[in-house]
N, C-alpha and C positions, 0 to 999 in steps of 0.2 A: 888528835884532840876530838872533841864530840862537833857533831852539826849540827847540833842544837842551842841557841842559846842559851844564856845562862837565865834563870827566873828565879827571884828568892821565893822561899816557900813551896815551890814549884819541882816535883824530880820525875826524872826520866821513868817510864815505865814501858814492858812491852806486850805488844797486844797480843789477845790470846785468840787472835783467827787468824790474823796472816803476819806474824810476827816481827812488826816494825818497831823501832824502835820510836817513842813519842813522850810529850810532857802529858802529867797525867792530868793537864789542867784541859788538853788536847784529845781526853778517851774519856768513853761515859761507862758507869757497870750496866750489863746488861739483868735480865730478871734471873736468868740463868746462874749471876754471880761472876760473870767472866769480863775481866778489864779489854775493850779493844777501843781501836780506833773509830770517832764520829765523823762524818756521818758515813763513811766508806765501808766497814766491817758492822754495824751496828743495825739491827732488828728490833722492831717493836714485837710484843708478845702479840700474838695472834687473838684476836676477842672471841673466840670458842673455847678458849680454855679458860673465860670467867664464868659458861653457863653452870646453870643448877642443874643439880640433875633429878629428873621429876621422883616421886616418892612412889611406890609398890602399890598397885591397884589393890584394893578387900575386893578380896577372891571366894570368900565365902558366900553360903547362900542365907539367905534371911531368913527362911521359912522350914529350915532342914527338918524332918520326920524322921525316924526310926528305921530302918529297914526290917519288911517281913520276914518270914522264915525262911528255910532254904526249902528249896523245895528242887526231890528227886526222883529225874523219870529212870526207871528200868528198860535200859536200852537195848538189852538184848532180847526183847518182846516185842513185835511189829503190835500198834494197836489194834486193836478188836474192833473198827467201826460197827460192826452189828449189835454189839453189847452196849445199851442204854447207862448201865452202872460206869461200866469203864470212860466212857463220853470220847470227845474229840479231843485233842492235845489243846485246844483254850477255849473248850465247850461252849463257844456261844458259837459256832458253824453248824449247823445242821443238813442234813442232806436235804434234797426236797426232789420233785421229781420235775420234771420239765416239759413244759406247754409244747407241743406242734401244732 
């Protein structure tokens, strides 16, 4: 026979962590969905899994411009410093001569 009393309304169910036999008046569902035994087999849901999750930073820039033209050096030409036309590779370097 069963070792359970008899309860009207009441029927045996088995828990689904360590598989006893119980009345289900005797087991709570878990968030999971899963019938087990109170308070011995049974977990509360952890409160990290109610956070929000923050929304995606504007990653743009406010003030965005255009981009200049390309602009390209011929590399296989060392520069000409002595040539005024040709200048220095961001022409505001100048040579100058140096004090003793």
């Amino acid at each position: 026979m069963s070792d359970q009393p008899a309860v009207i309304g009441d029927h045996l169910v088995y828990c689904d962590m360590c598989n006893t036999k119980r009345l289900r008046s005797q087991c709570k569902k878990t968030w999971q969905g899963f019938i087990v035994c109170f308070p011995e087999c049974f977990e509360v849901r952890h409160p990290q899994s109610y956070m929000v999750h923050p929304k995606g930073d504007k990653m743009g820039v406010p003030d965005a411009r255009p981009g200049g033209p390309d602009i390209f050096v011929d590399s296989s030409q060392p520069p000409n410093w002595t040539n005024p036309e040709q200048g220095t590779p961001n022409n505001s370097i100048q040579p100058r001569e140096v004090d003793q």
